[in-house]
GUDO-853258 format. One line per 10 residues: number of its first residue (from 1); their letters; for each residue x, y, z of N, C-alpha, C. Coordinates in Angstrom, 3 decimals. Example, Ala and Ser with C-alpha at 12.3 -4.5 7.8 and 13.67 -1.06 7.14 Angstrom:
<atoms>
1) AS) 13.190 -5.690 7.800 12.300 -4.500 7.800 13.200 -3.300 7.800  12.850 -2.250 7.080 13.670 -1.060 7.140 12.900 0.030 7.870
</atoms>
This chain:
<atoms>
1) XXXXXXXXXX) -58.727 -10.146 -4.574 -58.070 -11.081 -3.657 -56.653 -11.417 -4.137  -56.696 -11.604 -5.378 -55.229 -11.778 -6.116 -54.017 -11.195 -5.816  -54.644 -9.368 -5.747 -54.138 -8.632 -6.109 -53.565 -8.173 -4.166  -54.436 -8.589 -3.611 -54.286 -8.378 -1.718 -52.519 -9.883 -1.826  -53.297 -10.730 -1.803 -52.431 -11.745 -2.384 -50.565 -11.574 -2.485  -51.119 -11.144 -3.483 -49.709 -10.733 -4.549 -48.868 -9.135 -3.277  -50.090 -8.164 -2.885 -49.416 -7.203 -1.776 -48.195 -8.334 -0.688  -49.196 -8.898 -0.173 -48.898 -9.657 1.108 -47.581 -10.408 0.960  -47.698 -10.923 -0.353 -46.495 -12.071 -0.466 -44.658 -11.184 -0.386  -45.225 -10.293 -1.437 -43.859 -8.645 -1.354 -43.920 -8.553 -0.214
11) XXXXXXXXXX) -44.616 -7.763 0.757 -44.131 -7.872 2.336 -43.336 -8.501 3.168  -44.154 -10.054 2.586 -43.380 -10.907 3.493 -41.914 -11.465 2.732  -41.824 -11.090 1.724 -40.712 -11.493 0.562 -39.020 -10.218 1.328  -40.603 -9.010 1.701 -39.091 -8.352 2.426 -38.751 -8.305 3.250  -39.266 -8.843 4.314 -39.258 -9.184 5.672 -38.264 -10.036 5.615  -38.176 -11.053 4.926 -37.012 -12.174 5.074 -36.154 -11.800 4.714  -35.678 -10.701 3.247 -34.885 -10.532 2.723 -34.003 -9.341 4.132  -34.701 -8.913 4.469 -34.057 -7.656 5.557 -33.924 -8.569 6.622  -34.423 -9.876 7.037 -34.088 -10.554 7.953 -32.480 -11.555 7.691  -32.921 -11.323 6.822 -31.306 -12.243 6.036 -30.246 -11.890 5.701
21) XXXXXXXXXX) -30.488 -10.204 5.577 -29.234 -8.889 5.655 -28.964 -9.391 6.730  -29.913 -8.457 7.610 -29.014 -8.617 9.067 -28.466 -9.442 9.766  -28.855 -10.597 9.168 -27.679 -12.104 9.741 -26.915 -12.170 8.702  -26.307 -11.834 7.949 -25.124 -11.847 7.216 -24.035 -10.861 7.789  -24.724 -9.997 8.665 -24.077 -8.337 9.187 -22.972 -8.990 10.272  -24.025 -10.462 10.845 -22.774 -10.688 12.022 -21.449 -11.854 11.785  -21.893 -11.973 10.283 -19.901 -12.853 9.524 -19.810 -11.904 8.395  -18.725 -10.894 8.483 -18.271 -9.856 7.600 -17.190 -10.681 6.027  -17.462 -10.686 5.586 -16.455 -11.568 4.587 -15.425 -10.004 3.697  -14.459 -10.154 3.994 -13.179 -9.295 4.214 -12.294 -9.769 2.590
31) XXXXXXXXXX) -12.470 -9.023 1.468 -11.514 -9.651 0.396 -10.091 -8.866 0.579  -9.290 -9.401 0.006 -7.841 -8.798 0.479 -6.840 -9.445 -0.870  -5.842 -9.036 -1.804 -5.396 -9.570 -3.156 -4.069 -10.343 -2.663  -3.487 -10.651 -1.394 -3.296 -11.787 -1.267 -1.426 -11.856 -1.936  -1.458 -10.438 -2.365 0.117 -10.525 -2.770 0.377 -9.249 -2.529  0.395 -8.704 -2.161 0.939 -7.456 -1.623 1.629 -7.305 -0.009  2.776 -7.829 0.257 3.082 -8.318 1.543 4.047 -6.895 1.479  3.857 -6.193 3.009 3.045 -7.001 4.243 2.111 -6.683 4.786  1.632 -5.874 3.484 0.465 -5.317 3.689 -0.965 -6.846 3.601  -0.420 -7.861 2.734 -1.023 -8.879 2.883 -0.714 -9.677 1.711
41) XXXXXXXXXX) -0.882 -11.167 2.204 0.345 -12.145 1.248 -0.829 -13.876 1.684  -0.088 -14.645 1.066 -1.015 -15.935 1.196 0.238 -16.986 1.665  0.072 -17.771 2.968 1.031 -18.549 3.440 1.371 -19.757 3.042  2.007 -20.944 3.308 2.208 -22.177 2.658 0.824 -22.849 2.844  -0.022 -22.397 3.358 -1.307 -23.485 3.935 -2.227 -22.254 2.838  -2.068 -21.703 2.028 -3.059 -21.014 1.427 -3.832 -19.948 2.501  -3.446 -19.691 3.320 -4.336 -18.574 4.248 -3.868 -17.176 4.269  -4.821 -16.168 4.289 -4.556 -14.730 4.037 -3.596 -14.237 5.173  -2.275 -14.110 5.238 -1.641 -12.919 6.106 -1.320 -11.682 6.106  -0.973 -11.033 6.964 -0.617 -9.749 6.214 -0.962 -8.730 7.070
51) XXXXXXXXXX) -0.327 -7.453 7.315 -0.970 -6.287 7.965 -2.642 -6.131 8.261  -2.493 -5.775 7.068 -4.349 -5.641 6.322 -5.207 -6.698 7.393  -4.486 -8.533 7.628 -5.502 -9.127 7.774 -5.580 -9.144 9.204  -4.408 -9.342 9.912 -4.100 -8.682 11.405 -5.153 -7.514 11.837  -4.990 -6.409 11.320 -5.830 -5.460 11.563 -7.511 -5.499 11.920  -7.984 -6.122 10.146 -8.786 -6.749 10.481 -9.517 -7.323 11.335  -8.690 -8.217 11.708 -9.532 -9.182 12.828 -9.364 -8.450 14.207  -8.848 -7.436 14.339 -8.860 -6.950 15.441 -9.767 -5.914 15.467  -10.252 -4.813 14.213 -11.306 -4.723 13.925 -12.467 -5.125 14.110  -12.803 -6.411 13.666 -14.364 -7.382 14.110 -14.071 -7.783 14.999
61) XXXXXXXXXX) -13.044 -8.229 16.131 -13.191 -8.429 17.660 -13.973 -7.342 18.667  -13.546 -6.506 18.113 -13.802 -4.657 18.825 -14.822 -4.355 18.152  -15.734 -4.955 17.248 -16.878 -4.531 16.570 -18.067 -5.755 16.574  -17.517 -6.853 17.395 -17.984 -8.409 17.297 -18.673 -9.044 16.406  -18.015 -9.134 15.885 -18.184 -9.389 14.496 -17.537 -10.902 14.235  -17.800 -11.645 13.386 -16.720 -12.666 12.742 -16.746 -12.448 11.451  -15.429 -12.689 11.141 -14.976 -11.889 9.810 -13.960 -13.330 9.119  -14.336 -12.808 7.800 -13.900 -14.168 6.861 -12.750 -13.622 5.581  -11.925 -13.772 5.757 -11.004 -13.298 4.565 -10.861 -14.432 3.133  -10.743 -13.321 1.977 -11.132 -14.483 0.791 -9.971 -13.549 -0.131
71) XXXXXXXXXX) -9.433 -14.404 -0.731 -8.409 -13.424 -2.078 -9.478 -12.902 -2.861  -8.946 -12.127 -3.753 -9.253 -11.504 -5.204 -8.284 -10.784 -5.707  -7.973 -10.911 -7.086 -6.925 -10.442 -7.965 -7.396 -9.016 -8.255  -6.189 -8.169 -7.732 -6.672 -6.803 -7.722 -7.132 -5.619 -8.745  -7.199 -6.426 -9.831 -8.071 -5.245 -10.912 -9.295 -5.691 -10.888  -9.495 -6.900 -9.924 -11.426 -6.901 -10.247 -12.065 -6.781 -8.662  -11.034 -6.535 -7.643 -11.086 -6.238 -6.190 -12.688 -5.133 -6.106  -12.525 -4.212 -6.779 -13.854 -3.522 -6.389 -15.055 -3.480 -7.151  -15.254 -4.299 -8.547 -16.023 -4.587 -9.246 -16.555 -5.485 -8.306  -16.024 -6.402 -7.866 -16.383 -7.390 -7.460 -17.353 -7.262 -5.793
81) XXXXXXXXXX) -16.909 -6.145 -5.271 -17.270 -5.901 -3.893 -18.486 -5.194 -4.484  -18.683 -4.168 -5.600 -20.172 -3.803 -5.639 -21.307 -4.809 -6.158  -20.967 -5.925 -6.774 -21.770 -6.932 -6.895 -22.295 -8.296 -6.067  -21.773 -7.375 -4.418 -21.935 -8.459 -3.628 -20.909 -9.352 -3.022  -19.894 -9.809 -3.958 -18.993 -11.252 -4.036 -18.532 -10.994 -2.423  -18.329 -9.608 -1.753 -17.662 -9.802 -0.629 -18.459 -8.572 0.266  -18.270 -8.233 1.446 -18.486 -6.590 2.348 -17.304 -6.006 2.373  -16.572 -6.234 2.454 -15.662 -4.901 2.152 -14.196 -5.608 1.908  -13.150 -4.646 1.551 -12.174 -4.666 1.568 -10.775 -3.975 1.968  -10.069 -4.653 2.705 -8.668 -4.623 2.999 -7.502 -4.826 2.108
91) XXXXXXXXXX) -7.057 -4.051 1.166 -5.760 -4.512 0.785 -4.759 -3.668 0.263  -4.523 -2.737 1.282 -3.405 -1.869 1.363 -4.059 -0.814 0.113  -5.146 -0.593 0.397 -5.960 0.746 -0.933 -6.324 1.861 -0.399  -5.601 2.969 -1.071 -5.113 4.211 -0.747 -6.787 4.758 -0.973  -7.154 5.764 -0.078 -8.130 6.142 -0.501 -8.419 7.461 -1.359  -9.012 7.742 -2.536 -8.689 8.372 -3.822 -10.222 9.039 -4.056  -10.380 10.284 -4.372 -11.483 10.702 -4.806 -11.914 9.934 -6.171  -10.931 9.569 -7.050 -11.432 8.434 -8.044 -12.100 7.339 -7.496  -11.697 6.626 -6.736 -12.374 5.458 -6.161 -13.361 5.357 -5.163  -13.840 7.401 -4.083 -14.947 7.106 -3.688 -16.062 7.861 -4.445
101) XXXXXXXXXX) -15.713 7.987 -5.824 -16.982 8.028 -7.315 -17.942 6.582 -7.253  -17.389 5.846 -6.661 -18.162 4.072 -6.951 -18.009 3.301 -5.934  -17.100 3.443 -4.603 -16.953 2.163 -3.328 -17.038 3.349 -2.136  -17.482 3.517 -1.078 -17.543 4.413 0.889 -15.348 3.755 0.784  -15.884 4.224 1.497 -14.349 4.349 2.589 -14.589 4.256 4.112  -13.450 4.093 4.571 -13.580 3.922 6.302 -12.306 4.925 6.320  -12.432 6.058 7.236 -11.474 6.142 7.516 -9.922 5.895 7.719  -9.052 6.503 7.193 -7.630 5.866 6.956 -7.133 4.554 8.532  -6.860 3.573 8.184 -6.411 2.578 9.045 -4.873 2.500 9.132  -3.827 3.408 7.856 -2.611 3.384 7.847 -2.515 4.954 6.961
111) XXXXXXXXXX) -1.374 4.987 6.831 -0.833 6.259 5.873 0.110 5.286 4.782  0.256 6.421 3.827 0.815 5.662 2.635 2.177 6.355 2.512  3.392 5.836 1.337 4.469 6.758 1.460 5.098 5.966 0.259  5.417 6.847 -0.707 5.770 6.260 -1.938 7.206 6.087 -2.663  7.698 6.028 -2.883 9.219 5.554 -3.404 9.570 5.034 -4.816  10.070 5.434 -5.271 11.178 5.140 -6.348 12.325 4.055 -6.150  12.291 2.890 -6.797 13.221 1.984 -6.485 13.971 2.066 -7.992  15.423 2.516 -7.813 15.813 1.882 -9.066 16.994 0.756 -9.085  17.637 0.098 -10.222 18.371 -0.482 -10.022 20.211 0.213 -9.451  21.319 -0.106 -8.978 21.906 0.980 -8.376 23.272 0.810 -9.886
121) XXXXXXXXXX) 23.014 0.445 -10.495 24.057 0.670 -11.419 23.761 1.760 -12.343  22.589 1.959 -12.529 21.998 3.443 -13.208 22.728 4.639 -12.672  22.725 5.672 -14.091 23.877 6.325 -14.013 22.828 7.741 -13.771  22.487 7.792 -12.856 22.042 8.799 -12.812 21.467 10.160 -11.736  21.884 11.390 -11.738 22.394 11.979 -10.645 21.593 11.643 -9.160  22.662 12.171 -8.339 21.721 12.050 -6.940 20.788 13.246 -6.452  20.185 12.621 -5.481 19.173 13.094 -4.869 18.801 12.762 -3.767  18.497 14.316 -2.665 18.684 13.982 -1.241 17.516 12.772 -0.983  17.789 11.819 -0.030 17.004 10.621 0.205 15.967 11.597 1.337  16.093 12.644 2.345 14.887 12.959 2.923 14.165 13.866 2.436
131) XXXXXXXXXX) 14.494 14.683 0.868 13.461 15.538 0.535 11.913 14.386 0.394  11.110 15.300 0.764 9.504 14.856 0.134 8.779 15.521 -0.734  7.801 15.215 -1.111 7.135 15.814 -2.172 5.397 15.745 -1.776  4.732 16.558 -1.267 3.193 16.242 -1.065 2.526 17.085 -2.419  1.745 16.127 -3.243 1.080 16.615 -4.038 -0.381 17.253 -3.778  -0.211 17.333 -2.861 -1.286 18.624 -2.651 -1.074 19.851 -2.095  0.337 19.708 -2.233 0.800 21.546 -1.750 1.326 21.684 -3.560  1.373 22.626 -3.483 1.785 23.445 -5.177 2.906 24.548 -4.839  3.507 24.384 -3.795 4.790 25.093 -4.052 5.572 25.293 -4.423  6.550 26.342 -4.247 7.939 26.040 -5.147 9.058 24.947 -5.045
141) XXXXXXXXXX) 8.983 24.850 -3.994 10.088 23.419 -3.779 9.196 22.261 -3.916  8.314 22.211 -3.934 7.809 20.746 -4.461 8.087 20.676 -5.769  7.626 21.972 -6.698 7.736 21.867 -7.658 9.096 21.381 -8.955  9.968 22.116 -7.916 11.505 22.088 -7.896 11.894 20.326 -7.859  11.518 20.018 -6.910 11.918 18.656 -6.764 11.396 17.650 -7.608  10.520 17.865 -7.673 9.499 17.205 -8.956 9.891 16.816 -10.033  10.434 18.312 -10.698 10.676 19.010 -11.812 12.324 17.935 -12.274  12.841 17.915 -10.825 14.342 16.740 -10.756 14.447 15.588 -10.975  13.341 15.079 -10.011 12.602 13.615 -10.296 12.275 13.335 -11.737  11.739 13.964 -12.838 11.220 13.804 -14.137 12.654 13.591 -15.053
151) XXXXXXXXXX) 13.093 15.230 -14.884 14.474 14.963 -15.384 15.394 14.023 -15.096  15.736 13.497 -13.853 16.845 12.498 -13.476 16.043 10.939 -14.227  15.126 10.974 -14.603 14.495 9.579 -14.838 14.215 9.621 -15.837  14.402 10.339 -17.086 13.823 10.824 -18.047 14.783 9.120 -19.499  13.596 8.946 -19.950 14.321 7.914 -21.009 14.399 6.559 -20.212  14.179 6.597 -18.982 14.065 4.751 -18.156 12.974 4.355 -18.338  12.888 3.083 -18.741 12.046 2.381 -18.071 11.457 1.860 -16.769  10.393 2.039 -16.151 9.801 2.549 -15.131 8.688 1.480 -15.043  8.692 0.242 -13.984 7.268 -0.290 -13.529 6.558 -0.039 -12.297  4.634 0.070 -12.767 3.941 0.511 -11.913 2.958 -1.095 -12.070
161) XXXXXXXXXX) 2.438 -0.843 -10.456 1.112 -1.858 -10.493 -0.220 -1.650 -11.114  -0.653 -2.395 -12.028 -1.894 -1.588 -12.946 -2.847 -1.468 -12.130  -3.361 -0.957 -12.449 -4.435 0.567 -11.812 -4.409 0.512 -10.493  -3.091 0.346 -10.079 -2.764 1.836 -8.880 -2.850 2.619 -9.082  -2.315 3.863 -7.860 -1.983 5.422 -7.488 -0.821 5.640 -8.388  0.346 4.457 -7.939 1.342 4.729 -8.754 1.110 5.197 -9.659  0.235 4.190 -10.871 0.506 3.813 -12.253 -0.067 5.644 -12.472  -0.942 5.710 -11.917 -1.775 6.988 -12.232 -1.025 8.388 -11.805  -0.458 7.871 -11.080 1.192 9.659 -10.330 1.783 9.651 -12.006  2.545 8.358 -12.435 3.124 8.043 -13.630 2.897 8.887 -14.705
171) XXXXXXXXXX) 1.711 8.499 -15.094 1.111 9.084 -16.193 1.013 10.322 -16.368  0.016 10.711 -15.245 -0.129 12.506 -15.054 1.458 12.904 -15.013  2.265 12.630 -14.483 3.241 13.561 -13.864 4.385 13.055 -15.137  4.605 11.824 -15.340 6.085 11.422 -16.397 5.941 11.623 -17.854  4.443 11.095 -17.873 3.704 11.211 -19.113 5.280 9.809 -20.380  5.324 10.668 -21.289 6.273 10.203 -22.325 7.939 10.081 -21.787  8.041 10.957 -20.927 9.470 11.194 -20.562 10.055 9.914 -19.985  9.452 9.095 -19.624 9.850 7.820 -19.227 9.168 6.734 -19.972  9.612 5.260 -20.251 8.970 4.260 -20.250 8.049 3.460 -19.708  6.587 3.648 -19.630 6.110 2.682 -18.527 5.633 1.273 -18.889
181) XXXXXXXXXX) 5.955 0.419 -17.886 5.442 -1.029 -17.713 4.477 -1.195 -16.642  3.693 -1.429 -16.852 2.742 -1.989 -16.058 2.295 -3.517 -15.840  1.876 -3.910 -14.440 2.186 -5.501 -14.026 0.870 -5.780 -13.461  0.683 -6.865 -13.606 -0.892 -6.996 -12.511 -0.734 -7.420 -11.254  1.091 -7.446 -10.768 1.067 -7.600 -9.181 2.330 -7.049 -9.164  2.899 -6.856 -7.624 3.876 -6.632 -7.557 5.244 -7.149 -7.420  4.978 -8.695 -7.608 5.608 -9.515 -7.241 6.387 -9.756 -8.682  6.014 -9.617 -9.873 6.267 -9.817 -11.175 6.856 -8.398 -11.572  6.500 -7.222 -11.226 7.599 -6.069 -11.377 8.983 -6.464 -10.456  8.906 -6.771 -9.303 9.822 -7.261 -8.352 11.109 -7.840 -9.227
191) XXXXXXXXXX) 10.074 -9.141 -10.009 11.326 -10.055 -10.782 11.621 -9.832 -11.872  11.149 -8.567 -12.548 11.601 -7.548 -13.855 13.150 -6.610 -13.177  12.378 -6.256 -12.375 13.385 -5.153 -11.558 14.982 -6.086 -10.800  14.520 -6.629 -10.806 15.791 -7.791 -10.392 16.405 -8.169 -10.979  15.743 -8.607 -12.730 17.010 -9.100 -13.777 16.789 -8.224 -14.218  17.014 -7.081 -14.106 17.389 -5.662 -15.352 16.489 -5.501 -16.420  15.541 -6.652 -16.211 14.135 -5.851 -17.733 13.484 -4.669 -17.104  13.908 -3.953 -16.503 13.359 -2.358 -16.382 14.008 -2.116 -15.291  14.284 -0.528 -15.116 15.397 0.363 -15.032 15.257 1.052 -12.929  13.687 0.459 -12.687 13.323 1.283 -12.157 11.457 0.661 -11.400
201) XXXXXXXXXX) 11.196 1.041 -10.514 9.540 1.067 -10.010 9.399 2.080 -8.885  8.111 2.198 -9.306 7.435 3.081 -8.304 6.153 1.628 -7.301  6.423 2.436 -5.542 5.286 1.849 -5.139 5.729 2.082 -3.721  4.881 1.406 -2.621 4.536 1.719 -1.511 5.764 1.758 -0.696  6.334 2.526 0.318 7.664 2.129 0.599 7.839 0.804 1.782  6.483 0.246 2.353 6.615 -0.920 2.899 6.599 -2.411 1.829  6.269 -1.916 0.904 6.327 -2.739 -0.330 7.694 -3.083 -0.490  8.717 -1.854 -0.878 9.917 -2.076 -1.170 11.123 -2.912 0.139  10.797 -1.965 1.020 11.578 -2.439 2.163 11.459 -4.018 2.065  10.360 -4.788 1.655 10.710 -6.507 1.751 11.313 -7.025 0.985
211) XXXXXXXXXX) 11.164 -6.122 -0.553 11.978 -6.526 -1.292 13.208 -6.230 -1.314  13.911 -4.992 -1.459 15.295 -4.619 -0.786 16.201 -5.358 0.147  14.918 -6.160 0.898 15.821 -6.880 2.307 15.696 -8.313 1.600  15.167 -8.496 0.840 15.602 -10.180 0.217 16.740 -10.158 -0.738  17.425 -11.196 -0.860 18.230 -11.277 -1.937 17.471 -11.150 -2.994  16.806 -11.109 -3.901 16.305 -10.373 -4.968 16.526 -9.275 -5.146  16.429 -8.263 -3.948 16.526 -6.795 -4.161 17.904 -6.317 -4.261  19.165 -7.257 -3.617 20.294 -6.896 -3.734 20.570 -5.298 -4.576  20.301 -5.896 -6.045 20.523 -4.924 -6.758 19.460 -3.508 -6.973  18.975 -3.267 -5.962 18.007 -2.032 -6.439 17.976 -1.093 -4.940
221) XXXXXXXXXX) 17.833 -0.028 -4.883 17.961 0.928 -3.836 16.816 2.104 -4.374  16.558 2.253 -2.900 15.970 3.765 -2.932 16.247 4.908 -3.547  15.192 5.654 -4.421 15.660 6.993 -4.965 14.826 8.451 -5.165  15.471 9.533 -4.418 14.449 10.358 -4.499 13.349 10.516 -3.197  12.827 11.228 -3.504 12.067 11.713 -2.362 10.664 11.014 -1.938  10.188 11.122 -0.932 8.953 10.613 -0.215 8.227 11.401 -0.993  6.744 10.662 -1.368 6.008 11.333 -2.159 4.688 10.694 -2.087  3.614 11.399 -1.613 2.339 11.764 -0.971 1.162 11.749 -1.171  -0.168 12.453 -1.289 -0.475 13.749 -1.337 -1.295 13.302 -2.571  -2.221 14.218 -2.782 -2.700 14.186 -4.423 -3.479 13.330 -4.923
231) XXXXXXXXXX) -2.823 12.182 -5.871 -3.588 11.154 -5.980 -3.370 9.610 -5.655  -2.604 10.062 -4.535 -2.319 8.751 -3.358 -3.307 9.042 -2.042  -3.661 10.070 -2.136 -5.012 10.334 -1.268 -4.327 10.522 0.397  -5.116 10.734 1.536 -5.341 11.137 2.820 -4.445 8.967 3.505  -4.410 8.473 3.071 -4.259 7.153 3.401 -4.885 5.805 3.131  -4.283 4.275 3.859 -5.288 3.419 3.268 -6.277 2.854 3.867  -7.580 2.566 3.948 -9.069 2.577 4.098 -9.514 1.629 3.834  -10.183 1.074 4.695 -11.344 -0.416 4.257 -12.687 0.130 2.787  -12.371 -0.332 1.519 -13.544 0.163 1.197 -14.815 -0.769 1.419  -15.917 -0.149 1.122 -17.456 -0.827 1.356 -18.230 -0.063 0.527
241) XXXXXXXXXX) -19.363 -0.597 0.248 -20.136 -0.649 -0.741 -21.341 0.820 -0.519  -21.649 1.904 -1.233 -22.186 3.202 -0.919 -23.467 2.827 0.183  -23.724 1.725 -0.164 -25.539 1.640 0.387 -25.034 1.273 2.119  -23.664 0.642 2.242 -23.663 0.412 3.269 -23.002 0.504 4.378  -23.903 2.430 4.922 -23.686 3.272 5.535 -23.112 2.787 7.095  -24.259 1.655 7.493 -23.890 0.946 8.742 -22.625 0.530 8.980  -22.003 -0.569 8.074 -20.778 -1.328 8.289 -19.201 -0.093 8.162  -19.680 1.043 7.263 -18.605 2.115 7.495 -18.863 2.498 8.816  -19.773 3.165 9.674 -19.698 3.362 11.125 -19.238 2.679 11.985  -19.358 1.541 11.237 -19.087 0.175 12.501 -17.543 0.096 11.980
251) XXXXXXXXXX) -16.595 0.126 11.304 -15.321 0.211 11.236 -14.949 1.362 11.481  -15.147 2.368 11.400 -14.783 3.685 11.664 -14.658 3.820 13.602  -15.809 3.541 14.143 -15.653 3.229 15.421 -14.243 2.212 15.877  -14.666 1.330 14.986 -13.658 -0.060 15.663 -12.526 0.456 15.217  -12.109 1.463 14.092 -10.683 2.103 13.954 -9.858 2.645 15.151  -11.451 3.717 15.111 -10.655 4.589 16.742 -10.329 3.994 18.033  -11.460 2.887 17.908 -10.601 2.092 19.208 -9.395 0.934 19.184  -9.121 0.655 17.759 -7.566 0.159 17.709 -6.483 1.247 17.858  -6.529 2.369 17.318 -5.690 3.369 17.314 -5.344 3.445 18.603  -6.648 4.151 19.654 -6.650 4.464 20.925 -5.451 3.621 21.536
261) XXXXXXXXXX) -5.774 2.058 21.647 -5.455 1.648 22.390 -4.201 1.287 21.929  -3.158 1.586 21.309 -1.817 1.165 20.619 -2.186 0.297 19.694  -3.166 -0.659 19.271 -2.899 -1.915 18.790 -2.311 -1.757 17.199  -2.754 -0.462 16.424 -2.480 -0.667 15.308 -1.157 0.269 15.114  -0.579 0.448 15.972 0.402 1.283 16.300 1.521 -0.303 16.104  1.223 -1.328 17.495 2.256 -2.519 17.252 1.728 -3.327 16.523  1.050 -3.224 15.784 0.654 -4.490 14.642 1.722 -3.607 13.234  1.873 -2.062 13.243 2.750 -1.583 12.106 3.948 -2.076 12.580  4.004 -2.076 13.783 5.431 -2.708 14.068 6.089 -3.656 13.559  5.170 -4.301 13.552 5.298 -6.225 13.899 5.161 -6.437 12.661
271) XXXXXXXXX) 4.505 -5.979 11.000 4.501 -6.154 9.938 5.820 -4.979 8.911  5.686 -3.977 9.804 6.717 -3.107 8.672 7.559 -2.483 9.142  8.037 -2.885 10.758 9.219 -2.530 11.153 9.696 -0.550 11.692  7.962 -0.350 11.111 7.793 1.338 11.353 6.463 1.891 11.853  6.424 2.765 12.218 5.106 3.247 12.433 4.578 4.041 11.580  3.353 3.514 10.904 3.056 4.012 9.332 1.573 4.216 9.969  1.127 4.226 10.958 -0.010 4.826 11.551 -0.113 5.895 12.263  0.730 6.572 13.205 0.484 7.434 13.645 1.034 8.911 12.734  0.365 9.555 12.746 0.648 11.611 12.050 1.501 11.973 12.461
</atoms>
């Protein structure tokens, strides 16, 4: 009888527990790091803005959903999503065969495009502003250009956001030939790069464009080529947690029907002044 008992109680122990998933399924709680503008930033009232969170909610409208946005500081952004703390995340994250080893992906919601900012008093040669570079072609002119990029930068000091794409292009590709600094946001390379404690950053080119256009950026300009491909991955992606196959379908759908219908076409507008969604 104990042992019938003890069956019955597990049953009904999972019955609730699967009853209590699925009412959590209909308020999505959305983490996002809350400094990365405009891809997403935190306003005078403390509330999440930003590309990312725009999107979002237009996302769980088209998926009906209600959806809850919460910060997290971005080196513990996906530790934190496999232990529950949130369902997925938005915050301008490139999607990377490194990172779907441990978090799903949703389909790309933007494209990415990378840049070299240095300061403009640096003495060092030019380089056409529309060559690109996709690291997943291995050709000769990529290689070529590459090969320019290393050399023209060779001996600067150079800041990346820690454990980005950047920081990780950096390494593989500059290795020693440059100095690297690494920051835990981008807002603090920003104000390195502004008073001359480093020479130089790598990062998203809607990243830069806000800074460039503030007086802070006065002193720093674009350098070098668009650069891709590789291990900046296919674009950036809601991640979610492996087990949960459902809520990737259910954004993946609600993608195609923001795309379809222009919306994430003028929401790139309206945050980055470009269209960083359409191919």
């Amino acid at each position: 009888m104990n042992a019938f008992r003890t069956a019955v109680a597990v049953l009904l122990s999972t019955v609730v527990v699967s009853h209590v998933d699925a009412a959590d399924r209909k308020t999505i709680k959305i983490a996002t790091e809350g400094a990365f503008p405009p891809w997403n930033a935190v306003d005078a009232d403390g509330k999440a803005i930003g590309f990312d969170i725009d999107v979002g909610r237009e996302l769980c409208r088209h998926a009906k959903l209600t959806c809850e946005f919460v910060t997290q500081d971005w080196d513990g952004i996906i530790p934190a999503l496999n232990v529950g703390k949130y369902h997925a995340i938005m915050a301008g994250m490139s999607i990377t065969e490194k990172r779907k080893q441990v978090i799903a992906f949703s389909r790309p919601y933007a494209l990415t495009s990378n840049y070299f900012v240095i300061r403009k008093e640096l003495d060092v040669p030019v380089m056409d502003a529309d060559s690109k570079i996709d690291l997943s072609r291995n050709d000769d002119k990529t290689k070529q250009i590459l090969a320019s990029l290393i050399s023209n930068l060779k001996g600067h000091s150079i800041g990346v956001q820690r454990s980005t794409n950047a920081e990780a292009f950096i390494r593989e590709y500059f290795g020693d030939s440059v100095e690297i600094r690494s920051y835990d946001n981008q807002d603090n390379l920003n104000l390195d790069l502004a008073s001359g404690r480093i020479d130089g950053g790598l990062a998203d080119y809607s990243v830069w464009k806000t800074f460039l256009a503030s007086g802070q950026g006065a002193t720093g300009a674009f350098y070098g080529p668009r650069i891709s491909g590789g291990v900046f991955g296919p674009g950036v992606g809601i991640g979610l947690r492996k087990q949960d196959v459902d809520l990737v379908a259910i954004f993946n759908d609600a993608i195609d029907s923001v795309s379809a219908d222009g919306t994430l076409a003028e929401l790139s507008l309206k945050w980055f002044g470009a269209d960083l969604v359409s191919r």
